[in-house]
C-alpha positions, -999 to 999 in steps of 0.1 A, spaced: -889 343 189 -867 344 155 -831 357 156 -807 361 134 -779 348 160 -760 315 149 -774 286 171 -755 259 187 -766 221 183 -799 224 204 -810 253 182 -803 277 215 -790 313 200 -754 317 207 -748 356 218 -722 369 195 -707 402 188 -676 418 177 -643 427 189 -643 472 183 -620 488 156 -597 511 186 -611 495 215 -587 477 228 -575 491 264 -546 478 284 -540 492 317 -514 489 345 -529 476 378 -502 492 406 -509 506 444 -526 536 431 -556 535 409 -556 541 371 -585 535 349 -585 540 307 -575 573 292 -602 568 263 -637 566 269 -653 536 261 -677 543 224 -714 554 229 -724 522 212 -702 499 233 -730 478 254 -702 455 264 -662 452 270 -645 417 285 -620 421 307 -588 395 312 -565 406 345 -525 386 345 -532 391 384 -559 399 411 -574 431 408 -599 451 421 -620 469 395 -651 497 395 -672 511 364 -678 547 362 -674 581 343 -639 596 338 -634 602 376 -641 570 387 -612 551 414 -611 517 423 -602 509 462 -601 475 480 -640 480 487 -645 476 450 -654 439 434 -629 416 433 -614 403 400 -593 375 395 -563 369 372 -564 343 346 -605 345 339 -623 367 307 -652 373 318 -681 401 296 -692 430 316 -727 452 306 -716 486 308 -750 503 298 -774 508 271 -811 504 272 -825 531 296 -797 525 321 -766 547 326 -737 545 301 -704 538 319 -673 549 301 -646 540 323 -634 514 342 -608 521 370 -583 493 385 -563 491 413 -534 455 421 -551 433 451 -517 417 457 -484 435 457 -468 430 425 -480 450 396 -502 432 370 -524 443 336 -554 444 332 -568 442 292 -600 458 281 -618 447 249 -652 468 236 -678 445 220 -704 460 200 
């Protein structure tokens, strides 16, 4: 199939897309959940997350909470996250919520 993605040495396509003008997020992971005050775009498909400590995180609408049932994230890894697109429901938020008990950050980057 022919693409228009760059390829690496063994001609594979490398998946590559772009950081979003405005859609950078940084949120505070405490003992109480708190999730981004903008909406992710539309058109974001994707957003990478990078957490300075454990954290527990959920994908939702603008309610959404994160509690220690949620996944499991762990500080120190960026990692790419699908948040909708192509017949499948469009999340907009992402709520977080410290696993340990100091506070830490979590950063949100959309990809599009």
């Amino acid at each position: 199939m022919p693409t228009i993605l760059p390829t690496d040495s063994n001609n594979n396509p490398i998946p590559a897309v772009r950081l979003k003008q405005s859609g950078a997020h940084t949120l505070t992971a405490a003992a109480t959940t708190s999730r981004n005050a903008n909406a992710f775009g539309a058109d974001t498909k994707l957003v990478s997350l990078y957490a300075t400590g454990g954290v527990y995180v959920k994908f939702g609408d603008a309610s959404v909470t994160a509690t220690t049932a949620d996944h499991f994230y762990p500080n120190g890894v960026y990692y790419d996250f699908s948040i909708g697109g192509d017949n499948v429901p469009h999340y907009t938020h992402v709520a977080v919520l410290r696993a340990g008990s100091s506070d830490c950050m979590l950063y949100v980057s959309e990809k599009e």
